[in-house]
C-alpha positions in Angstrom: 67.5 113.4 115.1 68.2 111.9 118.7 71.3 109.7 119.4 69.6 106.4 120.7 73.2 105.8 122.9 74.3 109.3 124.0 76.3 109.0 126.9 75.8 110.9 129.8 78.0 112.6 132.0 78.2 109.8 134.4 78.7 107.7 131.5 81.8 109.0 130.4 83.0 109.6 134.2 82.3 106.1 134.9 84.1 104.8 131.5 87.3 107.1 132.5 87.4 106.2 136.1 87.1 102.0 135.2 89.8 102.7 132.6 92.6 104.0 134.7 92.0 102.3 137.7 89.2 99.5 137.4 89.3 95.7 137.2 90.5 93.8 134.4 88.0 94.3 131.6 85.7 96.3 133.2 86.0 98.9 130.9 85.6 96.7 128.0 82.1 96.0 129.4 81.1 99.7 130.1 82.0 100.7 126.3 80.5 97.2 124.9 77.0 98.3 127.4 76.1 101.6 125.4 76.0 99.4 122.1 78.7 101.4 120.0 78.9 100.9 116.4 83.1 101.1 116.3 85.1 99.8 119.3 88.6 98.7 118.2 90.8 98.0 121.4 93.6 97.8 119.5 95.0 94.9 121.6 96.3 92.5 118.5 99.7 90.5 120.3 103.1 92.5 119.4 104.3 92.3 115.5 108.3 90.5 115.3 109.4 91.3 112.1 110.9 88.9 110.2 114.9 88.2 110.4 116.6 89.8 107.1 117.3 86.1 106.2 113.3 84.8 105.5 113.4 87.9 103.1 113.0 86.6 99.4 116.0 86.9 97.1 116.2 89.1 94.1 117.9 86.9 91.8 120.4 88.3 89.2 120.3 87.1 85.6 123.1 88.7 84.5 127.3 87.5 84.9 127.9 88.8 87.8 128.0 86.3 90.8 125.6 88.8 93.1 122.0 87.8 93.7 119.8 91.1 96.1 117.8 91.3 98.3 114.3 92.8 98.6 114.4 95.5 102.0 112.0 95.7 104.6 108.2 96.8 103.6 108.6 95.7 99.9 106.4 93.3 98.4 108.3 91.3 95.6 105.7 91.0 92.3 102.8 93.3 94.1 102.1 95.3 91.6 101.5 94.9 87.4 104.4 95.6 85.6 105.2 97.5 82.0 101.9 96.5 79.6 104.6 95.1 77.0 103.9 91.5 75.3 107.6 90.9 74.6 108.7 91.4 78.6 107.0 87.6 78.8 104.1 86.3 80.3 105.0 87.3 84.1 104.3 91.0 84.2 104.5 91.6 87.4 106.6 94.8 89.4 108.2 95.8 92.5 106.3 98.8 94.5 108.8 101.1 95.9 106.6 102.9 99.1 109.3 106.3 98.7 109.7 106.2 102.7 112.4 103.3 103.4 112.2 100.5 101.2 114.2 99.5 98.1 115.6 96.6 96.4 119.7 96.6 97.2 120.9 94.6 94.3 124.6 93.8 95.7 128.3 95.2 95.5 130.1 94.0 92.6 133.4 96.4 91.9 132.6 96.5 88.1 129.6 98.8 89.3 131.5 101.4 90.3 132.9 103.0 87.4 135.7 105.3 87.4 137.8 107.5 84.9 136.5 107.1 81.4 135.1 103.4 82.1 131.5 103.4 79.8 129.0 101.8 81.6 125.1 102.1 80.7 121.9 101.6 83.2 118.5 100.6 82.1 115.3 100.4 83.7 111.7 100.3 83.5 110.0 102.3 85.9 106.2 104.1 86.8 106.0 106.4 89.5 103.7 108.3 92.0 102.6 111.6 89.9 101.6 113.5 93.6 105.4 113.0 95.2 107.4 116.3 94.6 110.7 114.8 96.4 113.8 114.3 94.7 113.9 110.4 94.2 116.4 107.8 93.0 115.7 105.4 90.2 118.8 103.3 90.3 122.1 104.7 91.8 125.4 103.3 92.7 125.9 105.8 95.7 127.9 109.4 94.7 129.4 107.5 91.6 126.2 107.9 89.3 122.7 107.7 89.4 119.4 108.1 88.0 117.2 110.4 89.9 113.5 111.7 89.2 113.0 115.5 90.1 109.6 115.2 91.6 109.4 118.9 92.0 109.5 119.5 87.4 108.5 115.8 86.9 111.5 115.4 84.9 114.2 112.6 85.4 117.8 113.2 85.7 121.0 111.2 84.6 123.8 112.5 87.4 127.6 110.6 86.5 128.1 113.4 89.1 131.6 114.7 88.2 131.4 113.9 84.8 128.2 116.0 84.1 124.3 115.2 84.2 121.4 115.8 81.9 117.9 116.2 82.3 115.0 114.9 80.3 113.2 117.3 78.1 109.9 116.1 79.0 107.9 115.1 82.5 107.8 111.6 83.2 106.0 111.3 86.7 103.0 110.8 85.0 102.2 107.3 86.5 102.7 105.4 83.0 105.6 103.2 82.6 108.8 104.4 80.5 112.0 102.8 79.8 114.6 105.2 81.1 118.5 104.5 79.7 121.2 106.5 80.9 125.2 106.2 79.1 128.4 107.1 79.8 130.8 106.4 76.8 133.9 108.4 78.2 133.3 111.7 76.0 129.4 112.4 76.2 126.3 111.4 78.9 122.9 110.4 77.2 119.6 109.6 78.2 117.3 107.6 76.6 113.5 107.4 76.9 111.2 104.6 75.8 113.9 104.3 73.2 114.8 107.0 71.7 117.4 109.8 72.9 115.6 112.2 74.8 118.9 114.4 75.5 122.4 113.9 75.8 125.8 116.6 76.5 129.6 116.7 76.4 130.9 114.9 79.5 132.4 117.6 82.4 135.2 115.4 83.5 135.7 111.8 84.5 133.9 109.3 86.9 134.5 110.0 90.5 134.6 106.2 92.6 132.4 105.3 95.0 133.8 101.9 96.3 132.1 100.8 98.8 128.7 101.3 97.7 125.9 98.8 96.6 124.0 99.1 93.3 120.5 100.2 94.7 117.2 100.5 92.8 114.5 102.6 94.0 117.0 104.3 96.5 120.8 105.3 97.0 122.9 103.5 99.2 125.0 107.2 100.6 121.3 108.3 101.3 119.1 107.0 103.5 118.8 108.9 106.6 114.8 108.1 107.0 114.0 112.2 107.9 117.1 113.3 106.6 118.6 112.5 103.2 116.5 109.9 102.6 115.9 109.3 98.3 113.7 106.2 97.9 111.6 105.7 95.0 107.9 106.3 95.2 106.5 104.0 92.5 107.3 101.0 91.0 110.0 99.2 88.8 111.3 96.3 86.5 113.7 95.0 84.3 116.9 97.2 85.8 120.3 95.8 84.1 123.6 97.5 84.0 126.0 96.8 81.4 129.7 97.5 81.5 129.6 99.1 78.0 128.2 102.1 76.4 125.0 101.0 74.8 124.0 102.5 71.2 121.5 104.2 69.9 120.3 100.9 68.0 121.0 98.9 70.9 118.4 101.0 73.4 115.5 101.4 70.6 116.1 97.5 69.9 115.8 96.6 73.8 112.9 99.2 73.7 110.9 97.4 70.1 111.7 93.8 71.6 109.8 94.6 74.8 107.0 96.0 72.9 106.8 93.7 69.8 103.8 91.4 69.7 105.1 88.0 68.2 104.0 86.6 64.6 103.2 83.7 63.5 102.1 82.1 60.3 101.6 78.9 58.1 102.1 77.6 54.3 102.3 74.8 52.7 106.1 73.4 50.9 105.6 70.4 49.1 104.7 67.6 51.5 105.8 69.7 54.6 104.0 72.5 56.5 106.5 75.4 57.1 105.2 77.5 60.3 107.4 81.2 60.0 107.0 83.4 63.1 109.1 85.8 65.5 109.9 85.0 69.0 109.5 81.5 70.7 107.6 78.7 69.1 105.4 77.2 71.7 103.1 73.7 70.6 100.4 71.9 72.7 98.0 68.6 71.5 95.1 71.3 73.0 94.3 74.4 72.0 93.7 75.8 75.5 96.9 74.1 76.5 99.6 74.0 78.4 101.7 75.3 75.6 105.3 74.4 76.1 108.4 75.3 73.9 109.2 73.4 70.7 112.3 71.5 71.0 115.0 72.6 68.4 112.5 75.0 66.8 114.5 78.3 66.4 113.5 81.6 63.9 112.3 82.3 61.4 110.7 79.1 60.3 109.9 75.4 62.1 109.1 72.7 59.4 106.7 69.8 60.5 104.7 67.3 58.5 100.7 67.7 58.2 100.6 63.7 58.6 101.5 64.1 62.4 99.1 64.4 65.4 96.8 67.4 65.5 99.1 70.3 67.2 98.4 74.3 67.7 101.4 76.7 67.8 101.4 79.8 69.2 104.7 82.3 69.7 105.4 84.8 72.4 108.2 87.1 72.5 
């Protein structure tokens, strides 16, 4: 098959000669006169990337009096999060790109744990199946972290000098799991989508790392980009750290609630309708809404009257 536009010698003689040393745009107009099918100049005005302040805030629910910050290349919400009713209604994640973003969630001095302190760390997480590095889940520098062998697949609770463990199964599958690690002073467990997945005698005690910030989806002693870099290749939600050594019946009850779908039914007491469900009681005078919360409605059971206005209920978690 002939090429309708193959260029010629003189062609491409004339487009090199116009290109180092012609006038403006001239060779614009010999590449644009042989009718080519891709031509991208390339010429878009110079990228300024954004001062760290217009970066959005990664606000902390918890009692410490530290709000984050999302890093450079990280898109808050860009991704769906954990497929779990009782997480809410916004089930959105952070992607982690494993080259040099994370979320730095702030320096608090209760994070860094030292001695026999207990202290647990929960996330959700979903990672990259194809990236064999070794990767940090949540970290507070050399003092502990959570890190995910990408070489075995497995994921790996380090308290550094007072021992590590290492799941018993792979988890870089690209599903979600709920990953819990726990110190309690005497033993280190990990926990996976709520159940204990392994857990050993403690080697020693917890070595400080003071001036480090709580990272997730990296560790704040390594990121040399090339060098010692560990980011996260994947996505996450939901991280919380607790200054206590969560149970057993605390982790598979963190792990139900997040997966429980809410109930919700109705019967008849005398003059009165009693509605009995789990979660939060939501009410709207339409049943495709807006459904908002029931004021001073609180579980197991809501009474109302059947001679009031038509409503609908619904609960979510």
């Amino acid at each position: 098959m002939a090429l309708a536009n193959l260029l010629s010698v003189s062609d491409m003689t004339t487009h090199y000669n116009d290109g180092i040393g012609g006038s403006l745009d001239v060779y614009k107009t010999d590449v644009l006169a042989g009718h080519p099918l891709l031509y991208y100049r390339m010429d878009n005005p110079a990228l300024t990337n954004p001062s760290p302040s217009f970066y959005p805030t990664a606000l902390n629910f918890g009692a410490s009096p530290v709000n984050g910050a999302y890093r450079s290349g990280i898109v808050p919400g860009g991704v769906s999060g954990p497929p779990k009713v009782g997480l809410g209604t916004n089930t959105v994640a952070v992607p982690i790109n494993g080259v040099i973003s994370c979320v730095d969630a702030g320096y608090d001095p209760l994070f860094n744990r030292t001695g026999t302190q207990p202290f647990s760390a929960a996330i959700w997480f979903k990672s990259d199946p194809a990236d064999g590095r070794l990767q940090t889940v949540m970290s507070h520098g050399t003092n502990w972290a959570m890190n995910l062998d990408g070489a075995t697949g497995r994921l790996v609770w380090n308290v550094n000098s007072a021992g590590s463990v290492t799941s018993m199964g792979i988890l870089n599958d690209g599903n979600w799991h709920f990953a819990v690690g726990v110190y309690d002073g005497a033993f280190d467990y990990l926990f996976v989508d709520g159940a204990l997945n392994i857990s050993a005698a403690a080697t020693g005690s917890l070595a400080s790392d003071a001036n480090a910030n709580l990272f997730l989806g990296g560790n704040a002693d390594f990121t040399v980009v090339g060098g010692n870099e560990a980011y996260f290749a994947g996505a996450l939600a939901h991280a919380a750290f607790f200054t206590n050594a969560l149970a057993a019946t605390d982790v598979r009850h963190l792990y139900d609630l997040a997966s429980a779908t809410p109930t919700i039914s109705l019967a008849r007491s005398g003059n009165q309708l009693v509605i009995t469900y789990t979660g939060t009681l939501l009410s709207s005078t339409n049943v495709s809404g807006p459904y908002s919360t029931v004021t001073g409605a609180s579980p197991p059971s809501y009474t109302t009257l059947p001679t009031n206005a038509q409503t609908y209920y619904r609960a979510r978690q």
